[in-house]
C-alpha positions in Angstrom: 13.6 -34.3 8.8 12.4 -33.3 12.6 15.3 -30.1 12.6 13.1 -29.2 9.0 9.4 -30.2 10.8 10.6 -27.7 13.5 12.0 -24.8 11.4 8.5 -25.1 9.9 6.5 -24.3 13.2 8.8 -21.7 14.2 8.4 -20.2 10.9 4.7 -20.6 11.4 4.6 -18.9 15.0 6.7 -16.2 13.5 4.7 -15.5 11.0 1.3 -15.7 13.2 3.4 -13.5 15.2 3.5 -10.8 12.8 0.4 -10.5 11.3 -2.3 -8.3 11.7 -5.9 -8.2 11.7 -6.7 -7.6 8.2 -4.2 -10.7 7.5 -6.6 -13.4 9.5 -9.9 -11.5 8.1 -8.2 -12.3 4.8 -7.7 -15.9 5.8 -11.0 -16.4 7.3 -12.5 -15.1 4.2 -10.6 -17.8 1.9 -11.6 -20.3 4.5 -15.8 -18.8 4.7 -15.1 -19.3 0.5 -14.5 -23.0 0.6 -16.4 -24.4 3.2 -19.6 -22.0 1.8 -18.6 -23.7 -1.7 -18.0 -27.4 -0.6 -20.3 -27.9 2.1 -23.2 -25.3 1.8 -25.6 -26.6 4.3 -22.9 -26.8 7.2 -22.1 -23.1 6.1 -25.6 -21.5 6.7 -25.5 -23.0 10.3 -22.6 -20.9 11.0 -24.5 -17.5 10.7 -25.6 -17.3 14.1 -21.7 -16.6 14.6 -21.8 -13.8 12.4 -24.8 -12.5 13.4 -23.1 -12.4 17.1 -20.5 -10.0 15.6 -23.0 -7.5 14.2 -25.0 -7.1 17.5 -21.8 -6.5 18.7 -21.5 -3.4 16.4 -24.7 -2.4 17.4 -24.0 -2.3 21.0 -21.4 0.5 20.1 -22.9 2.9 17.9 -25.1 5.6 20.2 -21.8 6.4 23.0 -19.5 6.7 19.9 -21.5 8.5 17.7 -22.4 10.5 20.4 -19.1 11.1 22.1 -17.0 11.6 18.4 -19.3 14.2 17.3 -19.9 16.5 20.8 -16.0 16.2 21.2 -15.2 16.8 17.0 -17.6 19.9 17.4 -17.0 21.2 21.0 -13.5 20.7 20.9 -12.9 22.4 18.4 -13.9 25.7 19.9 -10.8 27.5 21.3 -10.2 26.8 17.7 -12.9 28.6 16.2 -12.5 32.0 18.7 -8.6 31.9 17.9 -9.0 31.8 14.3 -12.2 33.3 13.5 -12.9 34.2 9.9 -10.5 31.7 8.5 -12.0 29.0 10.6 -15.5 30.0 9.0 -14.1 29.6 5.3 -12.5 26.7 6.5 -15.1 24.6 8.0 -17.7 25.4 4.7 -14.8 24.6 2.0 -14.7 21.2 4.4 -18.5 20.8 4.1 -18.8 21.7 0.2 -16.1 19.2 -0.8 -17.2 16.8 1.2 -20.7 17.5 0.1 -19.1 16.3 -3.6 -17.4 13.6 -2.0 -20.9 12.0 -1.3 -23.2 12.9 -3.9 -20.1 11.5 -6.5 -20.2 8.1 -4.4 -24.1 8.3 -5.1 -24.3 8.8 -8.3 -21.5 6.3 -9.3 -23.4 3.1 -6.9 -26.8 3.8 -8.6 -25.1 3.8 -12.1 -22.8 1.0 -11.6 -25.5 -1.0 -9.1 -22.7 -3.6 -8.0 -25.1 -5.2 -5.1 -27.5 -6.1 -7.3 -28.0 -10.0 -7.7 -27.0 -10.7 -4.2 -29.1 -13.5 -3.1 -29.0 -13.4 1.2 -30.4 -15.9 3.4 -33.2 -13.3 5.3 -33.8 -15.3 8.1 -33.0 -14.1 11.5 -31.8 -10.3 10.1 -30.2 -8.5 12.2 -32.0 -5.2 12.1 -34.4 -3.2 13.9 -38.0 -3.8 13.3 -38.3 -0.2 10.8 -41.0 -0.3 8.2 -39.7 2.3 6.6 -40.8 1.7 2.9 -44.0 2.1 4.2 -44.3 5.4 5.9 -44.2 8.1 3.2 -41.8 11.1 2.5 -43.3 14.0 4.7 -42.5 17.3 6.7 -44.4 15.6 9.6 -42.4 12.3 9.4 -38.8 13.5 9.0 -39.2 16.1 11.7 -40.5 13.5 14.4 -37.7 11.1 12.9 -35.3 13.7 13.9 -36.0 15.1 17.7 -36.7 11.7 20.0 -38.9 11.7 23.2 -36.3 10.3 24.8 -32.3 10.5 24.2 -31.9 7.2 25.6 -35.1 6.1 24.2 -33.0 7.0 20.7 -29.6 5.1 22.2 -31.7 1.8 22.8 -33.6 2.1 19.5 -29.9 3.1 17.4 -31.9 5.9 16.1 -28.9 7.6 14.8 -30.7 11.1 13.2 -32.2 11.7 17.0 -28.8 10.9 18.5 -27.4 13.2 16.2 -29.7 15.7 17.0 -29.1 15.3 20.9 -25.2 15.3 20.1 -25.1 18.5 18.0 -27.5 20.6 20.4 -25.4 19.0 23.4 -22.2 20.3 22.1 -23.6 24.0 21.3 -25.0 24.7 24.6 -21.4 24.0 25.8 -20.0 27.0 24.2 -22.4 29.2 26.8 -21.3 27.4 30.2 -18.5 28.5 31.9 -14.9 27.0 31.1 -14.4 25.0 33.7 -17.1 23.1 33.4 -16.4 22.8 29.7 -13.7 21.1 29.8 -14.7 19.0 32.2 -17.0 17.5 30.6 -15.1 17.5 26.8 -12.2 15.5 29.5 -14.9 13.1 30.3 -16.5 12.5 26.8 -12.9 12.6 25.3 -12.3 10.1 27.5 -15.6 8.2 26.2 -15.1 8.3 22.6 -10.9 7.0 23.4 -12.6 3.7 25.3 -15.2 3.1 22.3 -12.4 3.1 20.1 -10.4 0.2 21.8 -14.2 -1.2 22.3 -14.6 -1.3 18.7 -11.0 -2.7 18.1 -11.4 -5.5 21.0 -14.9 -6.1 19.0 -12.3 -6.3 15.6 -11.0 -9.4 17.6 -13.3 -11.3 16.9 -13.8 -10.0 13.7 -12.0 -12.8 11.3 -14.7 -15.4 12.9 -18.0 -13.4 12.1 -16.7 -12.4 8.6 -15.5 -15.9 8.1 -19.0 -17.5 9.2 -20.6 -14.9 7.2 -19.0 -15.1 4.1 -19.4 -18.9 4.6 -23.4 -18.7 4.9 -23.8 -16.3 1.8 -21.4 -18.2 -0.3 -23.6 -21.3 0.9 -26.5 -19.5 0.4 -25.7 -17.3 -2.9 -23.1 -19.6 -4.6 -19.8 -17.9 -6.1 -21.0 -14.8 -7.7 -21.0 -12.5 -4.6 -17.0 -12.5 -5.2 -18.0 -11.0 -8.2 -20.1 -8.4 -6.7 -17.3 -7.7 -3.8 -14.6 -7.0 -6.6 -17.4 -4.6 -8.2 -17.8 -3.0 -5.1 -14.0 -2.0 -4.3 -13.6 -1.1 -8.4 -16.2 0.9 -8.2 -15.0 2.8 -5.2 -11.5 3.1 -6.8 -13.0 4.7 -9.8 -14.8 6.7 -7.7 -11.9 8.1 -5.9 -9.9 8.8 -9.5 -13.2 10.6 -10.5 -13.7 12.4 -7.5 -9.4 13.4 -7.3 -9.5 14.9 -11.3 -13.4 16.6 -11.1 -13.6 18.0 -7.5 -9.8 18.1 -5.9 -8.3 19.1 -9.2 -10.2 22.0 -10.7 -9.8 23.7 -6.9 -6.3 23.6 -7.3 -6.4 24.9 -10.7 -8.7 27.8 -9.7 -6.4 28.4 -6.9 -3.1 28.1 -9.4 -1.2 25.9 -6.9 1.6 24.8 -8.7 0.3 21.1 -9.3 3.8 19.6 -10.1 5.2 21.2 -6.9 2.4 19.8 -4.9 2.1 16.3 -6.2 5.6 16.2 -5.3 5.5 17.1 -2.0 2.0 15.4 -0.9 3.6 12.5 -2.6 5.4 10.7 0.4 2.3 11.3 2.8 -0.2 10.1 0.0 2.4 6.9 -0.2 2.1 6.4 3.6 -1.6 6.6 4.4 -2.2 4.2 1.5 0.5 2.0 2.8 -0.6 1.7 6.2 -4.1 2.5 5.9 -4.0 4.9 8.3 -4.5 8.6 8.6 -2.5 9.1 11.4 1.1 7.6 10.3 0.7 10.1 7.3 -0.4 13.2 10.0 3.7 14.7 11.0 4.4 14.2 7.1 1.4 15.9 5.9 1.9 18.8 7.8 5.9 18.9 7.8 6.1 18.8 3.9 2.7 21.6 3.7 4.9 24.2 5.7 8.1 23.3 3.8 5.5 23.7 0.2 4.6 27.0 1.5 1.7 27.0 3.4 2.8 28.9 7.3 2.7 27.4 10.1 -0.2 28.8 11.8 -2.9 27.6 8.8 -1.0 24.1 8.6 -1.5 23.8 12.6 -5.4 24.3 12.4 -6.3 22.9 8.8 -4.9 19.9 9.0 -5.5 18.2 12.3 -9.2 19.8 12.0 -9.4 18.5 8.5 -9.2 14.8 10.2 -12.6 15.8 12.2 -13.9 17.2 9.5 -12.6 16.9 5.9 -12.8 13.0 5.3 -13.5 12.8 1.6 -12.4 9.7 0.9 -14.2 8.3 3.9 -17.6 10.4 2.8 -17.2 8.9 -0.7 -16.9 5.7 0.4 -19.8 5.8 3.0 -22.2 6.8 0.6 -21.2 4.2 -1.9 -21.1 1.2 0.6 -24.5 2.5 2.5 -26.4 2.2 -1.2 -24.5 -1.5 -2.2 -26.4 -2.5 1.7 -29.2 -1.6 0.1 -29.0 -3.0 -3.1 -27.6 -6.4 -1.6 -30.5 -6.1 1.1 -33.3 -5.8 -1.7 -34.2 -2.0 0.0 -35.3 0.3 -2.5 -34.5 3.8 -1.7 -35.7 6.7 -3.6 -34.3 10.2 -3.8 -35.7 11.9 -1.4 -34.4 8.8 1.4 -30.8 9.1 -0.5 -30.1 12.2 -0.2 -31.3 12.3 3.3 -29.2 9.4 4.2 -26.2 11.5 2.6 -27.1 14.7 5.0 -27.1 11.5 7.9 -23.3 10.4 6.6 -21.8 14.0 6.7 -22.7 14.7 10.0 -21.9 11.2 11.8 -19.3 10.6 9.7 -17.1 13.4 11.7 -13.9 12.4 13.9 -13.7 8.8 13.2 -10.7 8.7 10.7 -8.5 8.0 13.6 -9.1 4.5 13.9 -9.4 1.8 11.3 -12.6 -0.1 10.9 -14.6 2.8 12.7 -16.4 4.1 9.9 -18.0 0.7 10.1 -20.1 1.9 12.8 -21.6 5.2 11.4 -22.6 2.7 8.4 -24.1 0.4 10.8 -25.9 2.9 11.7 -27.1 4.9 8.8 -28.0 1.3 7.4 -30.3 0.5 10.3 -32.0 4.0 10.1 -33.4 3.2 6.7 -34.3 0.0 7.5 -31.5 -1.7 6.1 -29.7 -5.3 7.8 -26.6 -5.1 8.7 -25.7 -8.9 7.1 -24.3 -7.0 3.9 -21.9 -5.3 6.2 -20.5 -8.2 7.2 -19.4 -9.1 3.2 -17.9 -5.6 2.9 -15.6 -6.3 5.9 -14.0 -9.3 3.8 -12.3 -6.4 1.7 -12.5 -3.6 3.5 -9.0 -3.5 4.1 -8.6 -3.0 0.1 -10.6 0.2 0.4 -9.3 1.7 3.3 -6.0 2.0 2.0 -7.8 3.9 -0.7 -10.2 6.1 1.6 -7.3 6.8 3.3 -5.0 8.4 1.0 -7.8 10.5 -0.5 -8.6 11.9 2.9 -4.4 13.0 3.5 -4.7 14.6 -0.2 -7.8 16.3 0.8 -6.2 17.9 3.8 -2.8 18.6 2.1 -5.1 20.6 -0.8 -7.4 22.2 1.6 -4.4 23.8 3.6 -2.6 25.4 0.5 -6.0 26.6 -0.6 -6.6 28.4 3.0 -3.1 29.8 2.6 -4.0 30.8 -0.7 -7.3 32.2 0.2 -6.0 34.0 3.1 -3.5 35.7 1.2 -0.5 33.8 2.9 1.1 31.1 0.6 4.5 31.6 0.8 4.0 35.2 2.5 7.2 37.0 4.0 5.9 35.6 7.5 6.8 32.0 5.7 10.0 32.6 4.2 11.2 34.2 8.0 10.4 30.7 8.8 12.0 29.0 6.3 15.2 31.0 6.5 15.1 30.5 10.7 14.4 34.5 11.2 12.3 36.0 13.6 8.4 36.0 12.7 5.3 36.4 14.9 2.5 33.9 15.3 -0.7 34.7 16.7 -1.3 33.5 20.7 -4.9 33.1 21.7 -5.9 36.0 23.5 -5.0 38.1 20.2 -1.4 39.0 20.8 1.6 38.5 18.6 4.5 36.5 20.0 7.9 35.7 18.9 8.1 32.5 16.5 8.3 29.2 18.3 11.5 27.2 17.3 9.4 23.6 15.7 12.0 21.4 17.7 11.2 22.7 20.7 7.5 22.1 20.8 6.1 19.2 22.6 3.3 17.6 20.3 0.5 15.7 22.2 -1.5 13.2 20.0 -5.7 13.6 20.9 -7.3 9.9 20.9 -9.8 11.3 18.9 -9.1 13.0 15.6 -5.1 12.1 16.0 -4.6 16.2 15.8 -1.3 17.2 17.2 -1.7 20.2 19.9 0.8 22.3 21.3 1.8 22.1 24.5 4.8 24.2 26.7 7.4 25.0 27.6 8.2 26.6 24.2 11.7 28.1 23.4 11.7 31.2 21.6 14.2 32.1 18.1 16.9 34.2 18.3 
């Protein structure tokens, strides 16, 4: 009996061992259930725990936002000079599809309405003091919403339009300094945005208590039904995402006429790994390994891809949009048209560079929520199955880079060129250096891949070995 009592607790250990983060948010979401359920009272107390967790979040947004977007736009310029007009097409068919992405995840939220009935205990909300229903719709207002007095006026308030704003003319004005400095300062903000990502995951920590407590006091508060509005939510994104895959991604590669067999088959294993693992970087070396074998060159895989993480996050837009409105629904905020689609311009831009790391999408909506006056309690019930629509986000955002590389190739003339089938066959081919010249074609095993913090792109580095 005591050798089976202590195969037991090692089994135990082992398995605490082994899990992850999204396994104890799991558990402390069955656990928030029943105590909410069976002692309700006791429940709501707990709040000021979960409340803890969102102030938390809201200490981070303004030097991520900020740093993400100055790097994911700055960074990318050596980029943009080496590439030129292909960069150009590639950076609008990003913005279009991602454009789709978002209006898709509005219209299906307003349709399907899954936050409505939510019943929240409104004391103590954690929000910033906006009354924003009351200010009206006007030139006047949206254009003093959007330049601050003060940048750090606009970090303290989490006025994330104005930081915006200070982010994006920031990062322009460093294209006209000299290189040195740069890069010195993309180093030190680089640097930034890498230590606000392990912020934000030390923050996910103590994630399983808040969302525990949280779920607790609303289930206390609201009863059982907001499970019922939870599994709305993450249907409703699913369907979404099928919608979104068969209106937007699939006509594109019908006008393009990429073989769709051909390509299912080959985005297939990445597809299989982002949703698997939830993450976009595990799926990166496979993405782009099995593009170049499809017949997309080299050169347009290197820059469309790892790019595409900065900019092309389609399931991450869809879902954004679709989990800002449910906040709003579940928060009793009725936002019209005009403050919709505003809040979906907000999303596009902040929503660039954080695929990298899981959870930090949470953030931007923090963020956007707070901007329209929105608390950030609702959040808090999303996290409990967040982890069920991240695997989903996820593995729309690989597709979406996968197709937008074989419809650059295509556009530029280049899928499965002679240049790609020298490369396949292990000939000689040229590549294009960055001052303009051609140079021999660089052997792939030779090449020393460096991983950014950031946007998980994989960069070149020497010495490189040259292709008999």
């Amino acid at each position: 009996m005591e050798n089976l009592l202590n195969r037991t607790i090692e089994r135990i250990k082992w398995l605490i061992s082994k899990a992850n983060i999204t396994v104890y948010i799991v558990i402390a979401m069955i656990i928030g259930v029943f105590v909410g359920h069976f002692s309700p009272h006791f429940a709501v107390e707990l709040k000021p725990l979960a409340n803890a967790f969102l102030r938390m979040i809201q200490a981070l947004e303004a030097p991520l936002i900020f740093s993400t977007l100055v790097v994911g736009i700055a960074g990318h310029g050596d980029d943009l000079k080496r590439i030129g007009r292909m960069a150009v097409k590639c950076l609008l068919y990003f913005e279009v599809v991602t454009t789709f992405a978002l209006i898709i995840g509005l219209i299906m939220v307003n349709i399907t309405r899954p936050g409505s009935g939510v019943d929240l205990d409104r004391t103590n909300n954690s929000t910033l003091p906006i009354n924003h229903n009351g200010v009206g719709l006007s030139w006047q207002h949206e254009l003093e919403k959007i330049i601050p007095n003060s940048f750090f006026k606009a970090a303290s308030d989490n006025e994330i339009l104005q930081i915006v704003f200070c982010a994006l003319m920031f990062a322009v004005s460093m294209f006209y300094v000299e290189v040195e400095h740069r890069n010195t300062m993309l180093k030190f903000l680089e640097s930034l945005s890498h230590i606000m990502f392990k912020v934000v995951k030390l923050v996910m920590n103590y994630a399983p208590i808040g969302i525990g407590c949280a779920i607790a006091a609303t289930v206390g508060t609201s009863g059982l039904k907001v499970l019922i509005n939870l599994g709305q939510l993450v249907a409703v994104l699913y369907i979404s995402l099928i919608i979104f895959a068969l209106v937007i991604l699939l006509p594109i590669a019908l006008i393009s006429r990429i073989p769709i067999k051909e390509f299912l088959r080959a985005v297939g294993q990445p597809f299989l790994i982002a949703f698997a693992t939830a993450s976009s970087e595990s799926a990166l070396p496979k993405a782009m390994e099995n593009m170049e074998a499809f017949g997309v060159p080299k050169k347009i895989v290197s820059f469309v891809i790892p790019t595409g993480y900065s900019f092309n996050l389609d399931g991450t837009s869809l879902y954004l949009s679709l989990a800002a409105i449910f906040c709003a629904q579940v928060d009793g905020v009725d936002l019209g048209l005009g403050d919709q689609i505003l809040m979906m311009l907000t999303l596009m831009l902040t929503s660039k560079g954080v695929a990298a790391v899981p959870r930090a999408s949470l953030i931007i909506l923090a963020a956007v929520a707070q901007q329209y006056g929105i608390s950030l309690e609702p959040i808090s019930l999303i996290l409990g199955v967040d982890a069920f629509m991240d695997m989903a986000r996820t593995s729309i955002n690989v597709l979406g880079n996968c197709l937008a590389s074989v419809v650059m190739a295509k556009w530029e003339g280049e899928f499965r060129s002679a240049e790609w089938e020298r490369e396949r066959s292990g000939g000689g081919s040229v590549v294009s250096s960055p001052n303009g010249e051609e140079s021999p074609r660089i052997s792939q095993s030779s090449v020393d891949f460096e991983t950014s913090p950031l946007a998980t792109k994989k960069t070149m580095k020497g010495p490189y070995t040259l292709v008999e």
